[in-house]
N, C-alpha and C positions, 0 to 999 in steps of 0.2 A: 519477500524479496528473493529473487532468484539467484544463484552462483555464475558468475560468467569468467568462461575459463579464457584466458588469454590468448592460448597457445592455439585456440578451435575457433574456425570460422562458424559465424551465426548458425549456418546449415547443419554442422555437426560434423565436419569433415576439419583434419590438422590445418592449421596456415601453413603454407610452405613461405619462409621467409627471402626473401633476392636479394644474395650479397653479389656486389656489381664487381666486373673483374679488374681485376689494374690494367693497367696501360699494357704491360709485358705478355700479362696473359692474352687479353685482345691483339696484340698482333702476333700471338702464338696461331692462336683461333684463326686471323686472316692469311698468315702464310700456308696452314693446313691445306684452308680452301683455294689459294692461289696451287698448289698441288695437285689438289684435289682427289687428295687421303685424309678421311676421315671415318670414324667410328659414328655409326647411328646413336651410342650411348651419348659420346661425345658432342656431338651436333644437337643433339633436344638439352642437352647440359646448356650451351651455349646461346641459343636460341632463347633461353628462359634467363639467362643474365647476361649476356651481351649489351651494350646501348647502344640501337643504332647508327646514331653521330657518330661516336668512339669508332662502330665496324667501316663507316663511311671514309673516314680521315684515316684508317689503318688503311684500306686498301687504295688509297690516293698517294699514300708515302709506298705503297707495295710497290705499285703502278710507277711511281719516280725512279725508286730505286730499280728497278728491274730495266727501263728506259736507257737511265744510265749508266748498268752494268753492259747494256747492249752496245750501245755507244761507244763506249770505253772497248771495249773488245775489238770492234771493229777496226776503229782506231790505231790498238794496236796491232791488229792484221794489215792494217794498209803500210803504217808507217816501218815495223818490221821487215816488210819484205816475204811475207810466206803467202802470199797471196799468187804470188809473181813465180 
């Protein structure tokens, strides 16, 4: 009977384990990209525990939010009078 280590995939190489990020973190990760400042280290970090969905629905609330900071500002430009 052979020893099988836990920690090593079959191949002989470490498991890298995927801890999934929280909610805070992902839309850390999707404001970065809505910027579009990011570190190469940081983006394969991210890419390797990111979920999908989570990235999809961060950048849907990015996308809102930003719409209606737009909004709002305009808004305020019109209704204030600096426009004029």
């Amino acid at each position: 009977m052979s020893h099988v280590d836990k920690n090593k995939h079959p191949t002989g190489e470490p498991r890298v384990t995927r801890r999934p990020l929280s909610a805070l973190q992902t839309m850390r990760a999707v404001a970065w990209s809505f910027l579009g400042i990011r570190r190469a280290s940081g983006l394969e970090d991210d890419v390797q525990k990111l979920n999908p969905v989570h990235v999809v629905i961060g950048g849907l609330l990015g996308a809102a939010v930003f719409v209606g900071a737009v909004v709002l500002l305009v808004r305020w430009v019109v209704t204030s009078g600096v426009a004029t």
